[in-house]
C-alpha positions in Angstrom: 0.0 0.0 0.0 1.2 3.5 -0.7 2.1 6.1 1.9 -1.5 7.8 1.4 -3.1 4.6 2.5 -1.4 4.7 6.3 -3.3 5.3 9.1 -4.0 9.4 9.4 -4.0 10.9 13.1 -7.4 10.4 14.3 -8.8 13.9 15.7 -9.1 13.4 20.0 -12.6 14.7 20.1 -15.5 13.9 17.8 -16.6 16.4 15.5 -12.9 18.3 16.0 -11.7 17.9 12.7 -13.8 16.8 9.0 -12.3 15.9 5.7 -14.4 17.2 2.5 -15.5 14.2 0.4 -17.6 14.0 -2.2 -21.2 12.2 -2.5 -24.7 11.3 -4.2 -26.8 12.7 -1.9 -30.8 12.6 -2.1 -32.5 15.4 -0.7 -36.1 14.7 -2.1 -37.9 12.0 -2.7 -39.2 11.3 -5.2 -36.0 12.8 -6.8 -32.9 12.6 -8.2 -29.2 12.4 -6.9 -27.2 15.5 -6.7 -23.3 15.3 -6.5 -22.3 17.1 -2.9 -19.1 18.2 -1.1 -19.8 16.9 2.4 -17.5 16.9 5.5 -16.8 13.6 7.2 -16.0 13.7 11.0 -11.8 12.5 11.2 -13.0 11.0 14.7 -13.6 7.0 14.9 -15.4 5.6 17.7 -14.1 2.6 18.9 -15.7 0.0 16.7 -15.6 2.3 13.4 -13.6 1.9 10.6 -12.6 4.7 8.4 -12.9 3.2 4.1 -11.7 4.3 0.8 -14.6 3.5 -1.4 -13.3 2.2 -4.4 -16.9 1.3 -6.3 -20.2 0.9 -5.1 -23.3 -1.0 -6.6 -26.5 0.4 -7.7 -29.1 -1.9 -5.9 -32.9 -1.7 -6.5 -33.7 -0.3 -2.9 -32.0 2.6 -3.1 -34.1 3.0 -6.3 -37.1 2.7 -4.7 -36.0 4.8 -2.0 -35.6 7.8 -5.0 -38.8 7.3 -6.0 -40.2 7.5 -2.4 -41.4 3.4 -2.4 -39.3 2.6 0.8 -38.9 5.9 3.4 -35.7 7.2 4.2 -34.8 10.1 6.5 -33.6 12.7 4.3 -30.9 14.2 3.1 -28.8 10.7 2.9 -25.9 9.0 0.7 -27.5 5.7 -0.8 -25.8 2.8 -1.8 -24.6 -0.4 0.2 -22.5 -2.6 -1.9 -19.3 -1.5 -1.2 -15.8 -2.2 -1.8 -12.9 -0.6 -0.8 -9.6 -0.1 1.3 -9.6 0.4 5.2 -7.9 4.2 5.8 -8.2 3.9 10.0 -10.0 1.8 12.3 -11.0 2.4 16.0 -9.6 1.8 19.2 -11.4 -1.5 19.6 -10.9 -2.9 16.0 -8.1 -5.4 16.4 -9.1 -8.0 13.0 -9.1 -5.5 10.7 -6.0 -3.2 10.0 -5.2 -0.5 7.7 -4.8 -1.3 3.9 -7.2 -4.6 3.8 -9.5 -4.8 1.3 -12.8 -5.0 2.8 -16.5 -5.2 1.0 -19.3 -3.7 3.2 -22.9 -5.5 4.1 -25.8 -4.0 5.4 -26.3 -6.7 7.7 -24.1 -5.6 10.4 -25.1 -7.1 14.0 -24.0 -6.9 17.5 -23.2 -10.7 18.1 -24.3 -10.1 21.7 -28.7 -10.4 21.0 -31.2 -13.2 21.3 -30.8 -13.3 17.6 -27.3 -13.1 17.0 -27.4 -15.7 19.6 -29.2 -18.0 17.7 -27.1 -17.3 14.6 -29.5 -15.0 12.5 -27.1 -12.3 12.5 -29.2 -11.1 9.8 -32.0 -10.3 12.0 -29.9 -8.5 14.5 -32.1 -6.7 16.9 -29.8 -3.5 16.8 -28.8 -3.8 13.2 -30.9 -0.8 12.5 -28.9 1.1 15.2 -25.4 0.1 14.9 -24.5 2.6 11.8 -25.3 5.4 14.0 -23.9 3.6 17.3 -22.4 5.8 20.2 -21.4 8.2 18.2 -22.4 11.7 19.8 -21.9 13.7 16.5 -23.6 13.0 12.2 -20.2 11.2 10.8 -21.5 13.3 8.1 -22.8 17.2 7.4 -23.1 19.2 5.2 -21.2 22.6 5.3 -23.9 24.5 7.2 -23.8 21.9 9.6 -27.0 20.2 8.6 -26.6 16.2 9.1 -26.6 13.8 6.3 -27.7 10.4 6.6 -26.2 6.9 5.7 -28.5 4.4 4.2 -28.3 0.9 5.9 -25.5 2.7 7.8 -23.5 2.1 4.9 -24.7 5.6 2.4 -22.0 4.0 -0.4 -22.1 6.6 -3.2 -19.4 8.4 -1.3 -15.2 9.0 -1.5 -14.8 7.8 2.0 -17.4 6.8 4.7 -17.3 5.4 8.5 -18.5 2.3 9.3 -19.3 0.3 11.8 -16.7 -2.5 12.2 -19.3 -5.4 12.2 -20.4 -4.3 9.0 -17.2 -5.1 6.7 -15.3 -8.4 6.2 -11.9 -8.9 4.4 -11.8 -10.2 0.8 -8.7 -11.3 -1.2 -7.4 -8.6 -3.2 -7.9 -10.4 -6.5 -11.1 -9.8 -6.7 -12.0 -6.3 -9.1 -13.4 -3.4 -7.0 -16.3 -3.2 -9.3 -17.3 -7.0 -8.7 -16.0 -7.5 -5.0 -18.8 -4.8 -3.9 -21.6 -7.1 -5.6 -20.7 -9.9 -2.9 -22.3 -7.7 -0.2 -26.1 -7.7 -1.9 -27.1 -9.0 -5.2 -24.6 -11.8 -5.3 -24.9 -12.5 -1.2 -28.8 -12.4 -1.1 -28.8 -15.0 -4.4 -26.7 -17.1 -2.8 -28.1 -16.8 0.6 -31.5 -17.5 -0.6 -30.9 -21.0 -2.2 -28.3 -21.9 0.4 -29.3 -20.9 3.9 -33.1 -20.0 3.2 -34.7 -22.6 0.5 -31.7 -25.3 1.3 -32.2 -26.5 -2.0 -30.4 -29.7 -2.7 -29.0 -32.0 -5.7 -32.1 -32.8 -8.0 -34.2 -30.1 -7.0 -36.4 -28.4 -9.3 -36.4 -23.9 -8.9 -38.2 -21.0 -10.7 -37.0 -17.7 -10.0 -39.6 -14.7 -10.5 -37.0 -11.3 -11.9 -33.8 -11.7 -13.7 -31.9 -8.9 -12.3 -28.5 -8.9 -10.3 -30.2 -10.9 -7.6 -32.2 -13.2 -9.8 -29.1 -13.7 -11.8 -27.3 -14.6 -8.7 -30.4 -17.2 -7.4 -29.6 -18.9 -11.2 -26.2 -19.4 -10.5 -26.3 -20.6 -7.0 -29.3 -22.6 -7.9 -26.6 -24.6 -10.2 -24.4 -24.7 -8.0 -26.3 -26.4 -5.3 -27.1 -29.2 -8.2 -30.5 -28.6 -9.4 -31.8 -30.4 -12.1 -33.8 -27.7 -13.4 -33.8 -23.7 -13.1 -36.3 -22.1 -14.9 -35.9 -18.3 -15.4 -39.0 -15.6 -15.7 -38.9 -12.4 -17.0 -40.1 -9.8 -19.6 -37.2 -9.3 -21.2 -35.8 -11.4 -23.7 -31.8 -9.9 -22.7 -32.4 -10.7 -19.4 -33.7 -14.1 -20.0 -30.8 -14.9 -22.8 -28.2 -13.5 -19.6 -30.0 -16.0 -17.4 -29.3 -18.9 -20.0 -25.5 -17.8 -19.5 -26.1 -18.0 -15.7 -27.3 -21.7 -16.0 -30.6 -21.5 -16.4 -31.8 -24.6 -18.2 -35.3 -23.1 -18.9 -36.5 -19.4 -19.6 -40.1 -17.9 -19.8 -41.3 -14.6 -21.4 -44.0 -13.9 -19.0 -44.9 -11.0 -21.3 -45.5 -13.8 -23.5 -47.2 -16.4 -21.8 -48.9 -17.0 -18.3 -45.7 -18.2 -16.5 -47.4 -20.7 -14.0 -48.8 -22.5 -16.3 -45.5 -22.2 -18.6 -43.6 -23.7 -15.2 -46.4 -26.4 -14.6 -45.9 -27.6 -18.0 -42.3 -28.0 -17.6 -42.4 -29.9 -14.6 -45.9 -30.8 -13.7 -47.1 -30.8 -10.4 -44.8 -27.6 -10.0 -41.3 -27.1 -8.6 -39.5 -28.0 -5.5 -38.7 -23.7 -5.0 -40.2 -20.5 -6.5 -38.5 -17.4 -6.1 -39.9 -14.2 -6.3 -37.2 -11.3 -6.7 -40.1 -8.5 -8.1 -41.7 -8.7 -4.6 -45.4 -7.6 -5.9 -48.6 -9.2 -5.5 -48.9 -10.5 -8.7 -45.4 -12.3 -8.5 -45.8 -13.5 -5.0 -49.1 -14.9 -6.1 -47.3 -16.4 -9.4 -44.3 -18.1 -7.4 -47.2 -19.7 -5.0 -49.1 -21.7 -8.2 -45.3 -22.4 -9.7 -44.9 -25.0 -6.5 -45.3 -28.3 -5.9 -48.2 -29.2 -3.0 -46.2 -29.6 0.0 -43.2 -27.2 -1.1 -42.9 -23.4 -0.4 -42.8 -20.4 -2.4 -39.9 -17.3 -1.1 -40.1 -13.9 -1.4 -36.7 -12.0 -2.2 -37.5 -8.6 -3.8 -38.2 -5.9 -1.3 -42.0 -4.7 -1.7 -42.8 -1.0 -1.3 -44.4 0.2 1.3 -48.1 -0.6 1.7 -47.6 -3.4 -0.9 -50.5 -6.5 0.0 -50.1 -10.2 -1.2 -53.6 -11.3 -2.2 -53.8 -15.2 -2.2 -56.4 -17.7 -2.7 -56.3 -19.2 1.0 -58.1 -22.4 0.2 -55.2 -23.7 -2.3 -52.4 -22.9 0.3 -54.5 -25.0 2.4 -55.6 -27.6 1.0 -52.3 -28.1 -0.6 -49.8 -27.3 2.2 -47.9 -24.3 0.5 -45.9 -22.2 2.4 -44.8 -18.9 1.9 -41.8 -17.4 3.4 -40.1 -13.9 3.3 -36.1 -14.3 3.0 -33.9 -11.2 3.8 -30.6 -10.7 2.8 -30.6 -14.4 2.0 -30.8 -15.5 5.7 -26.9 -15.0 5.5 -24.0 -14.6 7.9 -22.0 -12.3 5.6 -18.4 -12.6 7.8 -18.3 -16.5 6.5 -20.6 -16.1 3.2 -18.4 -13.4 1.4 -15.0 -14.7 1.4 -16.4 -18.5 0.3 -18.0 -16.3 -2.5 -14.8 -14.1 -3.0 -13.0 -17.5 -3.3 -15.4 -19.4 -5.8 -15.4 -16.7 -8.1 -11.4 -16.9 -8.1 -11.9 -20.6 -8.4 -14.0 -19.6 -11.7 -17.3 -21.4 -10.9 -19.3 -18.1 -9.8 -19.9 -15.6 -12.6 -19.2 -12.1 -11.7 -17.8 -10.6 -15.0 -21.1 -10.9 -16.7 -23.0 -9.0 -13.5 -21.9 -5.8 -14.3 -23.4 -4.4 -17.4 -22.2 -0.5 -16.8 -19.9 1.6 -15.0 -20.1 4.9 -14.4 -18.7 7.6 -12.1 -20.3 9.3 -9.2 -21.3 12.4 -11.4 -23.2 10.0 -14.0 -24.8 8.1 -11.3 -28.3 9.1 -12.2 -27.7 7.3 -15.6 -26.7 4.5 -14.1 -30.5 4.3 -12.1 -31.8 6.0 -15.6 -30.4 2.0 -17.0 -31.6 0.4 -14.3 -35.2 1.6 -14.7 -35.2 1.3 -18.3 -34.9 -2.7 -17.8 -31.3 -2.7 -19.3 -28.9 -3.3 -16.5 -28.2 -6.2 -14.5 -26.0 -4.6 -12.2 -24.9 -1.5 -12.7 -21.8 -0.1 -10.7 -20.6 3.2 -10.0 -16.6 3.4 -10.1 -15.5 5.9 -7.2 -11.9 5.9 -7.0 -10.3 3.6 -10.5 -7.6 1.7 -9.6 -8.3 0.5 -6.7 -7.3 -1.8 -4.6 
């Protein structure tokens, strides 16, 4: 690591001393993103660590966040999949030092509640406190002192940002900037899903609902846990074609046809595992019919707010369906990135193909523009080239 990279003097009382750093900030929503010079507190707390963002992933929630489907406290930073070098760390941070590459998660936890207990980190009861924890000053404000906000803790689209220690986990420095981020969603939640949530095993039969960088990501874990079949859905014909390069051994146009009964016909009686990565009614209701009697369908995609799944109650009944909501795929993200980091390096996961644009932090808005338009798998935002 270069000179630049060593640990700077951390300021002896919060709020002392800020470093400028440039960031996609939202102020409105709905709205767009609006490249800011904020100031970001030089003080750690004990369990922060100070990070050099080298590219951060464009993720559906912060899309519906701009367009007001999920709330946020505003003005934030967006973004959550992260990579990136540690600058600093805390007084308490002792497995993580300065100039390891690290790839951020929202699902930091405390390790020390009921459900961290259990070993559902990813339900931490504090999770939703721990980016803003102890800290008796905004890590981030804008000149006139107003605060600015961190989404998931995290608020990515940014040169540098504090986080909370049990939010980041080392990852071999092999692995691109712009693809090492992806391990802390689309490609963890994929993986998660089929692995920890759905446990699907060797001769199973999946259909997953949305072909996007998560749906992509349940295709290719879905193979890699040995099923039989994995039948893609979409309504695009590029997405579907990018899911037949993910492994997918069937594809459906739901545009095109009704895709239960497409899914019924290729394996009747229905599948082992439906995914549904849209998280609307309509799909949640879809991935329900698309399983076998006896199996369960799982929810991936985030719904907006006030979204309601309508179901026929006396076929879930009668034919023992489940339906379960997965988050984050169910994952324990210090163990699930690196085994990810080190099967794409082994060449049996698929990043490469995952990011369909880059652009920089003042062309962000295109990159959500590509997103909405249906054209992007993953689209990634390059802060800082050349990094790690």
């Amino acid at each position: 690591m270069t000179d630049e990279l060593l640990q700077a003097p951390l300021a002896l009382e919060p709020g002392a001393s800020r470093t400028p750093v440039r960031a996609a900030v939202l102020a409105a929503a709905p709205g767009r993103l609006e490249t800011e010079e904020l100031l970001l507190d030089d003080w750690l707390a004990p369990s922060e660590v100070r990070v050099r963002v080298a590219a951060c992933g464009l993720c559906h929630s912060d899309l519906h966040m701009m367009e007001a489907e999920l709330p946020v406290l505003l003005p934030t930073v967006v973004g959550h999949e992260v990579s990136g070098i540690v600058e600093a760390v805390g007084a308490d941070v002792t497995d993580l030092a300065v100039g390891d590459y690290v790839v951020a998660c929202l699902s930091m936890y405390c390790g020390r509640c009921r459900a961290c207990g259990e070993g559902r980190t990813f339900l931490c009861e504090r999770r939703n406190d721990l980016g803003r924890a102890e800290r008796p000053v905004p890590r981030l404000v804008r000149a006139d002192g107003e605060p600015v906000g961190q989404v998931a803790g995290i608020g990515g689209l940014i040169e540098r940002t504090i986080l909370h220690r049990n939010s980041v986990v080392a990852v071999p420095a092999e692995v691109p900037a712009d693809r090492a981020g992806l391990l802390g969603c689309a490609v963890l939640t994929g993986y998660g899903s089929v692995v920890h949530g759905a446990r699907v095993r060797a001769g199973e039969t999946v259909a997953v609902i949305g072909c996007g960088g998560v749906g992509l990501n349940l295709v290719q874990s879905a193979v890699l846990a040995g099923a039989r079949e994995v039948i893609a859905v979409d309504l695009g014909a590029a997405k579907l074609e990018t899911a037949r390069r993910f492994g997918a051994t069937q594809v459906i146009d739901a545009g095109e046809t009704d895709p239960v009964a497409a899914v019924q016909a290729l394996v009747p009686g229905g599948v082992d595992h439906a995914f549904d990565v849209v998280g609307r009614s309509a799909t949640v209701t879809q991935a329900v019919g698309m399983v076998r009697a006896g199996s369960t369908a799982y929810v991936v995609g985030i719904p907006p707010v006030g979204e309601q799944f309508n179901l026929m109650g006396i076929g879930v009944v009668t034919q023992a369906k489940g339906l379960r909501g997965l988050l984050m795929g169910a994952n324990h993200f210090p163990r699930d990135i690196p085994a990810l980091a080190d099967l794409y390096l082994q060449g049996r996961l698929e990043l490469d193909a995952l990011v369909s644009q880059r652009v920089g932090l003042d062309d962000v808005n295109r990159g959500f523009d590509l997103m909405r338009s249906g054209e992007a798998a993953r689209v990634v935002t390059v802060i800082e080239p050349g990094l790690p």
